[in-house]
C-alpha positions as CSV (number, residue, x, y, z in Angstrom):
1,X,21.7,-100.8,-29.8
2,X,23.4,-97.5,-30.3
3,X,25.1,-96.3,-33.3
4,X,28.8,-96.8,-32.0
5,X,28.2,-100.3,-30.7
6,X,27.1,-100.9,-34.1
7,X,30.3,-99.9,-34.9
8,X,33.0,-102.8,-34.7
9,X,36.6,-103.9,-35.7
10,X,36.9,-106.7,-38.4
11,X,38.3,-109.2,-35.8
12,X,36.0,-108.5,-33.2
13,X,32.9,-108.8,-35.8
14,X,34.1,-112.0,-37.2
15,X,34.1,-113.6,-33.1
16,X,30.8,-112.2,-33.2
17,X,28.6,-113.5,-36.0
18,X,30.8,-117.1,-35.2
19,X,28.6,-117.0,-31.8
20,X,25.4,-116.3,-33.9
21,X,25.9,-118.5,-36.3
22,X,26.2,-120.8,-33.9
23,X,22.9,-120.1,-32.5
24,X,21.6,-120.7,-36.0
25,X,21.6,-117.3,-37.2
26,X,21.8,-116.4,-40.8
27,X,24.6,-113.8,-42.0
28,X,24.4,-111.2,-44.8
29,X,27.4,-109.1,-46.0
30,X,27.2,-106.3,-47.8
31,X,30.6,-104.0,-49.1
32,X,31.4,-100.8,-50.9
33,X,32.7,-97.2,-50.2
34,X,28.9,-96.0,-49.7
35,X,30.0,-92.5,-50.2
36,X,27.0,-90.1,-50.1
37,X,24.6,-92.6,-48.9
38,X,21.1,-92.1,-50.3
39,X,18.1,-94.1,-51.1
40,X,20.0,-96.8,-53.4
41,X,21.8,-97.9,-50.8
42,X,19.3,-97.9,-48.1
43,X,16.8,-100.4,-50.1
44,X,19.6,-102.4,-51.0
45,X,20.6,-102.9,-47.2
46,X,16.8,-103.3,-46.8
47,X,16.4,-106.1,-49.4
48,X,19.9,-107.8,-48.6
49,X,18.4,-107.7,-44.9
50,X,15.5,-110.0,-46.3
51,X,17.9,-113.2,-46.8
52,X,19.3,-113.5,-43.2
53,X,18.8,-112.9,-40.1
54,X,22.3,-110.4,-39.5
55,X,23.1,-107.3,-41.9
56,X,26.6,-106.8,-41.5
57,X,28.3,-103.9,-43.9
58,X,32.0,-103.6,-44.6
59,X,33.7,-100.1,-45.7
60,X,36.0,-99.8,-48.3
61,X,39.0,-97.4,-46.3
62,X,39.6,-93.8,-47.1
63,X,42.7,-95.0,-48.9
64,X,41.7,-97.6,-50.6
65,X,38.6,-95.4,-52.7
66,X,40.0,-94.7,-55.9
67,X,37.9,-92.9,-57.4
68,X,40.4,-90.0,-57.7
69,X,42.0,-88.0,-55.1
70,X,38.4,-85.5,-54.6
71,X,37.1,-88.9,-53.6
72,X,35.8,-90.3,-50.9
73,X,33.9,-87.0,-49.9
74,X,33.2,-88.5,-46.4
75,X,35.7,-90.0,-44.5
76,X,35.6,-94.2,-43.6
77,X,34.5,-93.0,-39.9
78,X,31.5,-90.8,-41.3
79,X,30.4,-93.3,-44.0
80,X,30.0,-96.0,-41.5
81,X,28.6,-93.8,-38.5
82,X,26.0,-93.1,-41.5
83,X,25.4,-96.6,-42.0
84,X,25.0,-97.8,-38.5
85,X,22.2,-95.2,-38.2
86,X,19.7,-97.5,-40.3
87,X,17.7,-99.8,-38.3
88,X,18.0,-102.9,-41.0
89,X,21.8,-103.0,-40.3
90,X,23.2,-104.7,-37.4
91,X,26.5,-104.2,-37.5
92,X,29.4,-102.2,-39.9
93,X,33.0,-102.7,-39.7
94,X,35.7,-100.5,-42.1
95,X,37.7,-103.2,-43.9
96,X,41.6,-103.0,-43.9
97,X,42.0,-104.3,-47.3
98,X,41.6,-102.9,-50.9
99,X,38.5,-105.4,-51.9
100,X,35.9,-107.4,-50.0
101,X,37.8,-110.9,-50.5
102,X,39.8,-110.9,-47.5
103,X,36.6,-109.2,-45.3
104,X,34.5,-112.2,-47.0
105,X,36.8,-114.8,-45.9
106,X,37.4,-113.8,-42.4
107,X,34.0,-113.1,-41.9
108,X,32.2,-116.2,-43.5
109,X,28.8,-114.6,-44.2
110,X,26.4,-117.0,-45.4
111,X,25.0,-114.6,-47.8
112,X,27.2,-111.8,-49.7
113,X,24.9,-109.2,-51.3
114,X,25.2,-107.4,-54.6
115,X,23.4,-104.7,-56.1
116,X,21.9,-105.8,-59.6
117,X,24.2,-103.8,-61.5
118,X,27.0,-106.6,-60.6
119,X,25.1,-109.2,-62.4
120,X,27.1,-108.6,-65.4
121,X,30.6,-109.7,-64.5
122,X,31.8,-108.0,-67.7
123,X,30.6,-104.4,-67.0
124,X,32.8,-104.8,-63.3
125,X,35.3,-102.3,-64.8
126,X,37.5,-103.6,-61.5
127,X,37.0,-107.5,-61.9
128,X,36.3,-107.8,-58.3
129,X,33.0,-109.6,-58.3
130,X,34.1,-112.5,-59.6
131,X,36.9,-112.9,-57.2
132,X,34.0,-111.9,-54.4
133,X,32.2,-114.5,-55.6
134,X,35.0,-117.4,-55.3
135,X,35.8,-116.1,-51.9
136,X,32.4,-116.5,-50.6
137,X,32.1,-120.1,-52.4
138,X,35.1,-120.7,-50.7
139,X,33.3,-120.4,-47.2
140,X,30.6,-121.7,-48.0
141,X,27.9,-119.1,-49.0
142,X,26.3,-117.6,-52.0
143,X,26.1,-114.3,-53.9
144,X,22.4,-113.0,-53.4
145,X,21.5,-109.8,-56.2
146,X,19.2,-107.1,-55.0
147,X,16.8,-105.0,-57.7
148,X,15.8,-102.1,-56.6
149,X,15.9,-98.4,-57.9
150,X,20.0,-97.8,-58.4
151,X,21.5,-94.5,-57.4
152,X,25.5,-93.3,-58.3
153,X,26.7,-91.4,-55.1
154,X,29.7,-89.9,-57.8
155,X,26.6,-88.8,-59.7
156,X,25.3,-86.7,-56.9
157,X,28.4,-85.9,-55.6
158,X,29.5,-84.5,-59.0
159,X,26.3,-82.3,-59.0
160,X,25.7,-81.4,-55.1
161,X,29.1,-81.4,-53.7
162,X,31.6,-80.9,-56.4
163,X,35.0,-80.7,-55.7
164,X,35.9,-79.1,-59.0
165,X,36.2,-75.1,-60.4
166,X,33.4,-73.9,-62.4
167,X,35.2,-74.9,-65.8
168,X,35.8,-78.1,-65.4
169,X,32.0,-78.7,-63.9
170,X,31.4,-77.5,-67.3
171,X,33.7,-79.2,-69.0
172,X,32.8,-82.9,-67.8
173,X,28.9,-83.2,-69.3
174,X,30.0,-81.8,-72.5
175,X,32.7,-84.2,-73.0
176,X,30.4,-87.0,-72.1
177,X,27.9,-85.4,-75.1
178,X,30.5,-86.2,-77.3
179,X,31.8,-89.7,-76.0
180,X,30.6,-92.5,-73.7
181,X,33.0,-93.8,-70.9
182,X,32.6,-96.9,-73.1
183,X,34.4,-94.9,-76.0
184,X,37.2,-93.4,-73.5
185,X,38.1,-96.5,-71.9
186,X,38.2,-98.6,-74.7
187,X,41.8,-97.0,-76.0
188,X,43.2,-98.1,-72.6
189,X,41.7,-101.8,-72.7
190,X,42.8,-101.9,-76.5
191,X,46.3,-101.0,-75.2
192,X,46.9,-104.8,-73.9
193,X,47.5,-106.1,-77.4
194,X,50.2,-103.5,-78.1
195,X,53.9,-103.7,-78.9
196,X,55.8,-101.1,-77.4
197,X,59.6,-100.6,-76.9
198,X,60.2,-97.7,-74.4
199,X,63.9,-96.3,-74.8
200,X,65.4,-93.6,-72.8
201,X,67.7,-93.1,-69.9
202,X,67.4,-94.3,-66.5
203,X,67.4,-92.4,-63.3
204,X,66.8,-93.3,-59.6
205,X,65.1,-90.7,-58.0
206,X,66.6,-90.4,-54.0
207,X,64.3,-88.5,-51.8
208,X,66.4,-87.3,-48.6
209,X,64.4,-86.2,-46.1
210,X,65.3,-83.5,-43.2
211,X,65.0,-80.9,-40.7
212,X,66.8,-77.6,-40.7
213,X,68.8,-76.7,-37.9
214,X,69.9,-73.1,-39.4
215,X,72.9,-71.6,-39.8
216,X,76.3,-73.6,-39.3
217,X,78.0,-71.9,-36.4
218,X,81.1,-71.5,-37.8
219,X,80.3,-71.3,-42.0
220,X,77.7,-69.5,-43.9
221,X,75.9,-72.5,-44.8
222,X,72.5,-74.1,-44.0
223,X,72.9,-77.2,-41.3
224,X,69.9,-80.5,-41.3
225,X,69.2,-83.1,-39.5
226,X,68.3,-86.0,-41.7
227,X,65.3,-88.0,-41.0
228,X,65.0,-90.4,-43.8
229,X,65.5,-91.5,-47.3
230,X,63.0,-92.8,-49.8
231,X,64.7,-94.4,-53.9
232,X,62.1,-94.6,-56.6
233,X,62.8,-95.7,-60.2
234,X,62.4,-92.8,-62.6
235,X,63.4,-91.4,-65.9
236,X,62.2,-94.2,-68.2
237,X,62.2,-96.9,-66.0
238,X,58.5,-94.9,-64.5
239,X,57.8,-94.6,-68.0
240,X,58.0,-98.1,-68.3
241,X,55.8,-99.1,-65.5
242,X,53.2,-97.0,-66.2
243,X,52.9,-98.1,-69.9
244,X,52.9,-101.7,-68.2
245,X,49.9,-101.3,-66.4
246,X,48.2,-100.9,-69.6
247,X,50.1,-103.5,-71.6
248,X,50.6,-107.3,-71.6
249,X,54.4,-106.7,-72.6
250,X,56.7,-104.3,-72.9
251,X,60.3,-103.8,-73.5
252,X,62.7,-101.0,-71.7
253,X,66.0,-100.1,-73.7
254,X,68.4,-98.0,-71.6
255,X,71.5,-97.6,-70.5
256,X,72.9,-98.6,-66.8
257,X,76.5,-97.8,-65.7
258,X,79.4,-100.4,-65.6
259,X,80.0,-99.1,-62.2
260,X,77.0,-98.0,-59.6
261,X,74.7,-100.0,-61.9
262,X,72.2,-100.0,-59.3
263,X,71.1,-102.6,-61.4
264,X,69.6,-105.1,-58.4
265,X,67.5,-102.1,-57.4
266,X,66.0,-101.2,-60.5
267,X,64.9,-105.2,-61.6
268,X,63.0,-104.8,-57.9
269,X,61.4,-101.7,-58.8
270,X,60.7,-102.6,-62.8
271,X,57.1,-104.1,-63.5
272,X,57.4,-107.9,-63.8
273,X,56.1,-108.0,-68.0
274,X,58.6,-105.2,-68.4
275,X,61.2,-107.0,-70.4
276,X,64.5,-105.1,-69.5
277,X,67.0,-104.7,-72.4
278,X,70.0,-103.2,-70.5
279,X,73.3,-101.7,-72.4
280,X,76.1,-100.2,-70.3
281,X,78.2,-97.3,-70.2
282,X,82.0,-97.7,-69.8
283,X,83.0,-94.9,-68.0
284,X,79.7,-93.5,-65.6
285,X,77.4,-94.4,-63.0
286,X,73.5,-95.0,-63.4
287,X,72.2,-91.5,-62.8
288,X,71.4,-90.8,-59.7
289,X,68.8,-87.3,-59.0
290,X,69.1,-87.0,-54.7
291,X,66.6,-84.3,-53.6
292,X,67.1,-83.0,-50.4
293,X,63.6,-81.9,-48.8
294,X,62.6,-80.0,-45.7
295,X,60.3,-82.6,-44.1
296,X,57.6,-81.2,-43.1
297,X,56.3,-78.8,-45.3
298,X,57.2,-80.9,-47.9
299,X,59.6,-78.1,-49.5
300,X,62.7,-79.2,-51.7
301,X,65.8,-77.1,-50.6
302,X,68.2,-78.5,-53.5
303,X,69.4,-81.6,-55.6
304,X,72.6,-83.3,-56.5
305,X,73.3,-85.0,-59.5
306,X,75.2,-88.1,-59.3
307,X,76.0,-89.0,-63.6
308,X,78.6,-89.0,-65.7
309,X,80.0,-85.6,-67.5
310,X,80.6,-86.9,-70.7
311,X,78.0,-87.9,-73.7
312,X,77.9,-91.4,-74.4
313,X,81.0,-92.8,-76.4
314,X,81.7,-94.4,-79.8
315,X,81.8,-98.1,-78.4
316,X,78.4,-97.6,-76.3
317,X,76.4,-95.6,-79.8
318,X,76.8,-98.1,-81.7
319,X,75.8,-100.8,-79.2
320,X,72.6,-98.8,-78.6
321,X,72.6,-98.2,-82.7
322,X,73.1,-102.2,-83.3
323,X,70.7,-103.1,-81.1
324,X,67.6,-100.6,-82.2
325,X,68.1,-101.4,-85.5
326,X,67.3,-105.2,-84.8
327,X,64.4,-104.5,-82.6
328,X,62.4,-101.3,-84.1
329,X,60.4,-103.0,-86.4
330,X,58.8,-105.6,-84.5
331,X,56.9,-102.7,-82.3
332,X,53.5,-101.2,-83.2
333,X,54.7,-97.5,-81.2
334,X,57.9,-96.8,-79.7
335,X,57.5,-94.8,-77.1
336,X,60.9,-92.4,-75.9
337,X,61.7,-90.4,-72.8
338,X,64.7,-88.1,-73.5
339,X,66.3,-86.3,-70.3
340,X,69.1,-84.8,-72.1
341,X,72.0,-86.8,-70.2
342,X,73.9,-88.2,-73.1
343,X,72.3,-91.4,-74.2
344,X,69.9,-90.0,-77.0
345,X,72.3,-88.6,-79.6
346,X,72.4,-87.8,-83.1
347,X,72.9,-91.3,-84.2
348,X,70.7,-92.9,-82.3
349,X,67.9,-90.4,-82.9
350,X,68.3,-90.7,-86.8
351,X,67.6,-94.6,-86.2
352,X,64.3,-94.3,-83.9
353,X,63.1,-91.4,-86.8
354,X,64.0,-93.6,-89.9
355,X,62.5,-97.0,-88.3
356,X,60.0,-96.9,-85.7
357,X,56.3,-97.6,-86.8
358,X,54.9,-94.9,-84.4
359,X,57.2,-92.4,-82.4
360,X,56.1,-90.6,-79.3
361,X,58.7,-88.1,-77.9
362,X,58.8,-86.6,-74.8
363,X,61.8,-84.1,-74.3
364,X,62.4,-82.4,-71.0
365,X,64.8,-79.5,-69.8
366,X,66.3,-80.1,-66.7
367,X,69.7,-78.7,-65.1
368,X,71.5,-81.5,-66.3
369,X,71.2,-80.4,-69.9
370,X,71.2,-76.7,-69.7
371,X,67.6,-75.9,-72.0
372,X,69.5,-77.7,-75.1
373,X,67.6,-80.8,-74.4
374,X,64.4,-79.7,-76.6
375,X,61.9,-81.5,-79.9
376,X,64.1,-79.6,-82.3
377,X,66.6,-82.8,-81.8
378,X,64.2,-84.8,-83.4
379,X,63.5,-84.7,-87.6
380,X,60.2,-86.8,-87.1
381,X,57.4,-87.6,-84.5
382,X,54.3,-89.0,-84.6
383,X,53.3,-87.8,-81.2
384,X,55.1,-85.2,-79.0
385,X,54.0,-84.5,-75.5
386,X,56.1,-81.5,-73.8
387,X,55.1,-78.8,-71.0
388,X,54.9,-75.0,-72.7
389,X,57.9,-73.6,-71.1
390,X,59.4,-76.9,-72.7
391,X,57.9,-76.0,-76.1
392,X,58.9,-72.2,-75.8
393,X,62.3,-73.2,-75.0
394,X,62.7,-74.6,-78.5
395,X,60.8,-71.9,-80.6
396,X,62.9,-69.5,-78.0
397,X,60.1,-67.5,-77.9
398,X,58.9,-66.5,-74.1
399,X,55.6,-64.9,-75.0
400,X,54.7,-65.7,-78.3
401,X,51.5,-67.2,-79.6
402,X,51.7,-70.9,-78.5
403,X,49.3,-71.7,-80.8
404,X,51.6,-71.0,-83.1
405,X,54.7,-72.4,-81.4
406,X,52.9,-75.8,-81.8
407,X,51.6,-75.4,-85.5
408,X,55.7,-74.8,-86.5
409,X,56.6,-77.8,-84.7
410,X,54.3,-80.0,-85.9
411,X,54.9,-78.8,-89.5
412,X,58.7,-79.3,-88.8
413,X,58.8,-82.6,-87.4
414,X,55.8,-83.8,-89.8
415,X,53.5,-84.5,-86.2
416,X,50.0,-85.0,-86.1
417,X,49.2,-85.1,-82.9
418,X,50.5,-82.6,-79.9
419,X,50.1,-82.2,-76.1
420,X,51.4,-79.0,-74.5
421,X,51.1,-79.7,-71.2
422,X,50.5,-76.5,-68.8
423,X,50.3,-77.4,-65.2
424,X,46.9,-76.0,-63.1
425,X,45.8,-74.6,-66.5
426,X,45.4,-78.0,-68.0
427,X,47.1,-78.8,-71.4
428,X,46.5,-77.8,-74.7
429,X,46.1,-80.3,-77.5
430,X,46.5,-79.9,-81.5
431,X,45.4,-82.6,-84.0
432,X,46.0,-82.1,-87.7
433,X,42.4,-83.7,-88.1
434,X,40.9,-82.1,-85.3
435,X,43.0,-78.8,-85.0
436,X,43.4,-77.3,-81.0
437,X,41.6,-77.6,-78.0
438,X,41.8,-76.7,-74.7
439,X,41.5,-79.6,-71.6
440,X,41.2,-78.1,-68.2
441,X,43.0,-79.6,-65.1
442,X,41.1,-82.5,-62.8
443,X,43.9,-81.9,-59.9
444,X,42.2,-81.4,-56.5
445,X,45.7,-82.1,-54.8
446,X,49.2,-81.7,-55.6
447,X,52.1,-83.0,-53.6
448,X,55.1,-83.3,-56.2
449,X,54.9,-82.3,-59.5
450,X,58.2,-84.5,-60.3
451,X,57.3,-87.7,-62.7
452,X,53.9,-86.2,-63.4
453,X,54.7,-85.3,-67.3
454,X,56.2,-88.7,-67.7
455,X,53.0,-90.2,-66.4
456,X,50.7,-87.7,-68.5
457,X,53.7,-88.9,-72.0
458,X,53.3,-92.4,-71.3
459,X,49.6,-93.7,-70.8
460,X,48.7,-90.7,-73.4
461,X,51.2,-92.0,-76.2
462,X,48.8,-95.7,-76.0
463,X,45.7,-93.6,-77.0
464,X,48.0,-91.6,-79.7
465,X,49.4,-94.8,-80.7
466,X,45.6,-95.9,-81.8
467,X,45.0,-93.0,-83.7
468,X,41.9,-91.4,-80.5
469,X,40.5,-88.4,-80.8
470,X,42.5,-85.9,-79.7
471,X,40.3,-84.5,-77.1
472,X,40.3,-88.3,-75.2
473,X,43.9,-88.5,-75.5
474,X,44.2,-84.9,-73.4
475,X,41.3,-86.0,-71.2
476,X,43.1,-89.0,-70.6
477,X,46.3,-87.6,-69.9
478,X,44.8,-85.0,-68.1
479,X,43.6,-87.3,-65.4
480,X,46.5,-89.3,-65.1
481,X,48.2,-85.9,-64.4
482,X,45.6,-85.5,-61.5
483,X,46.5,-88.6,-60.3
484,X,51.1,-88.6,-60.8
485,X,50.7,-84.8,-58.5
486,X,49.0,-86.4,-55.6
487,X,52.0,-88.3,-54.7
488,X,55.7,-88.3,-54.2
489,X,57.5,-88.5,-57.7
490,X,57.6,-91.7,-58.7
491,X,56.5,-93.4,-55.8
492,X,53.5,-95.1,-57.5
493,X,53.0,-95.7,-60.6
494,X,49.7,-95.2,-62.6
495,X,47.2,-98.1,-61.6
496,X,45.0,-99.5,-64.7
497,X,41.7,-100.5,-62.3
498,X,42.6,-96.5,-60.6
499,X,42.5,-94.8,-63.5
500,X,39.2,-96.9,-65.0
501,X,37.6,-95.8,-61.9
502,X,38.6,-92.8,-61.8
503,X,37.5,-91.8,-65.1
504,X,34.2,-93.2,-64.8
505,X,33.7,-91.6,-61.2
506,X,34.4,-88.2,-63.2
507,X,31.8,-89.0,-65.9
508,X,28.5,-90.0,-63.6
């Protein structure tokens, strides 16, 4: 049989192997992304080939690979061309689903096959072999474990094919030296048990997107055609659904408007364990950030701002005042995103400094708030992660030391830990314990950098939070950086199983 009859779609494979199982045939399955395939993977097919009669193998899809956005290094079509060129497989189909489950059921092999690393549910930092082996319980077969000699195809990708600049290939074996992928991940499984309140305003992010025309005929002004429009939840309410993916619970304190709540939206889009602690303000919409983008290139011609003009008033401080000071001591680390829009005043920010257990602060200029949105605001922090134009915007200092910048900060606001972030040159990081260090950028591809440093802020105040080294909390929050650029703004949040994988695909 040729290569590309080999080759068959999931529906048409499963009509298949029903015909030969009903001429007694026995059926072996075997799935994974199979990316790079080498020797590993060949006696595995070779020994899973042993307990049947018919080898099939399913392909986890291009999009559905996370092992970060370098990865898969060959496409679904070459990894399974690859595969059907082995003699012991019969027949290889690309699934259409994240995991095997669904493939398992439709298919109904007799025999699903598992290297011998899987035999250890617990070290399956995705949980999917146990619901692998429910699914092919649940038709009837059995989970079958080769042992043979084990190969990582991120291990030889990393050294043969690497998608990464010289200083980070550097980087990445030094770092593993120094800590296990054991001792990185640990400060985002640890996260679960944690008690965090994330406060800050809320913003729906409105993506319109057009075609220029050119000029009006009759006005000096740029014409579009628009195409579509895309709403994400951002500001805090991203902030909050990354920190969930980490965390059993979590509560979000913001403020929505009286009028234009958009509030039915924003309980769609909010993570189900986010518990949503909503105040209101009188006299102003929720805000409202429409970006207007040429379609294709993705290029962002301008935004409008749809928010009140006014800071928040008397009635609506002392709400947000009332209610802080009944919740703040119940949390282990209170995490806040200020935007500068009126919500986190003086008032409110001497309550979060004189009662939260562990403050993270994130402060960001935007045109809504003019630069005076900066750290300075704030008397205390435990943990402040800001970009360096953010940081030079408060010491107002455009080319000074910024080594320096962040040793006067943290002396000012009594903070031991800092992350500068600074785009494709990575972030710095400072530690009173620890002092700097320098953490190159993992981002192989960047769409939008919008929502990024929130993502970065949010799963790196966890590890801050838990008092990690200050080199995994930047390597950590460098990655989820990688990650928040390859997509549109807030579209997706940070996924925990993602970033696991992710991390560990670097690190082989």
């Amino acid at each position: 049989m040729s290569i590309h009859h080999k080759i068959k779609g999931l529906e048409d494979l499963a009509s298949l192997l029903s015909s030969l199982r009903a001429e007694g045939k026995t059926v072996v399955q075997c799935h994974g992304v199979f990316d790079l395939l080498h020797v590993g993977h060949i006696r595995h097919f070779g020994q899973a080939r042993k307990h049947g009669d018919i080898l099939v193998v399913t392909v986890t899809p291009d999009r559905y690979v996370n092992k970060g956005f370098h990865r898969p290094a060959f496409t679904e079509d070459l990894r399974a061309e690859a595969i059907a060129a082995l003699d012991c497989v019969d027949y290889v189909a690309i699934n259409k689903w994240p995991t095997a489950v669904e493939a398992i059921k439709l298919l109904t092999p007799d025999i699903y096959a598992k290297g011998t690393e899987y035999k250890d549910a617990e070290k399956d930092l995705t949980g999917k072999i146990v619901d692998e082996e429910e699914a092919i319980q649940s038709v009837g077969g059995k989970v079958a474990f080769t042992d043979d000699i084990v190969f990582s195809s991120s291990n030889l990708i990393n050294k043969y094919l690497p998608a990464f600049p010289k200083e980070v290939r550097e980087y990445l074996p030094r770092l593993l030296d120094r800590y296990s992928v054991r001792d990185i991940l640990k400060y985002l499984s640890n996260a679960s048990s944690l008690k965090v309140l994330v406060v800050g305003e809320a913003i729906i992010d409105e993506y319109r997107y057009c075609e220029t025309m050119g000029k009006s005929g009759k006005e000096p002004i740029l014409a579009a055609r628009h195409v579509r429009s895309e709403r994400f939840a951002g500001g805090v309410l991203a902030v909050a659904n990354h920190v969930a993916a980490f965390c059993d619970r979590v509560d979000l304190l913001t403020l929505l408007g009286k009028h234009d709540s958009q509030e039915g939206f924003i309980r769609q889009q909010v993570a189900a364990n986010v518990n949503n602690m909503f105040l209101y303000m009188e006299n102003a919409p929720t805000i409202v950030k429409q970006r207007f983008v040429e379609i294709y290139p993705f290029q962002k011609l301008f935004e409008v701002y749809v928010m009140g003009v006014e800071e928040s008033d008397i009635s609506e401080t002392e709400a947000l005042c009332a209610k802080l000071k009944g919740v703040l001591p119940q949390y282990d680390v209170v995490i806040v995103a200020d935007y500068g829009h009126g919500m986190l005043n003086p008032e409110v920010i001497s309550i979060l400094c004189g009662h939260a257990r562990f403050l993270a602060i994130n402060t960001q200029i935007n045109a809504g708030n003019h630069g005076f949105n900066t750290v300075a605001k704030y008397p205390r922090a435990d943990y402040i992660c800001v970009s360096a134009k953010e940081l030079r915007l408060d010491a107002r200092s455009r080319v000074g030391n910024l080594r320096g910048i962040v040793l006067d900060v943290a002396k000012r606001l009594s903070c031991d830990k800092v992350v500068i972030t600074q785009g494709q040159k990575g972030c710095l990081c400072y530690g009173k314990e620890e002092g700097f260090l320098e953490m190159p950028a993992f981002a192989t591809k960047v769409v939008d950098r919008v929502g990024a440093g929130d993502a970065v802020f949010a799963v790196s105040a966890l590890c801050a939070a838990q008092q990690a080294p200050m080199e995994v909390i930047g390597f950590i929050g460098s990655v989820v950086g990688a990650e928040a650029v390859a997509t549109v703004g807030n579209k997706r949040s940070i996924e925990r199983v993602s970033l696991f994988k992710h991390i560990e695909s670097l690190l082989k």
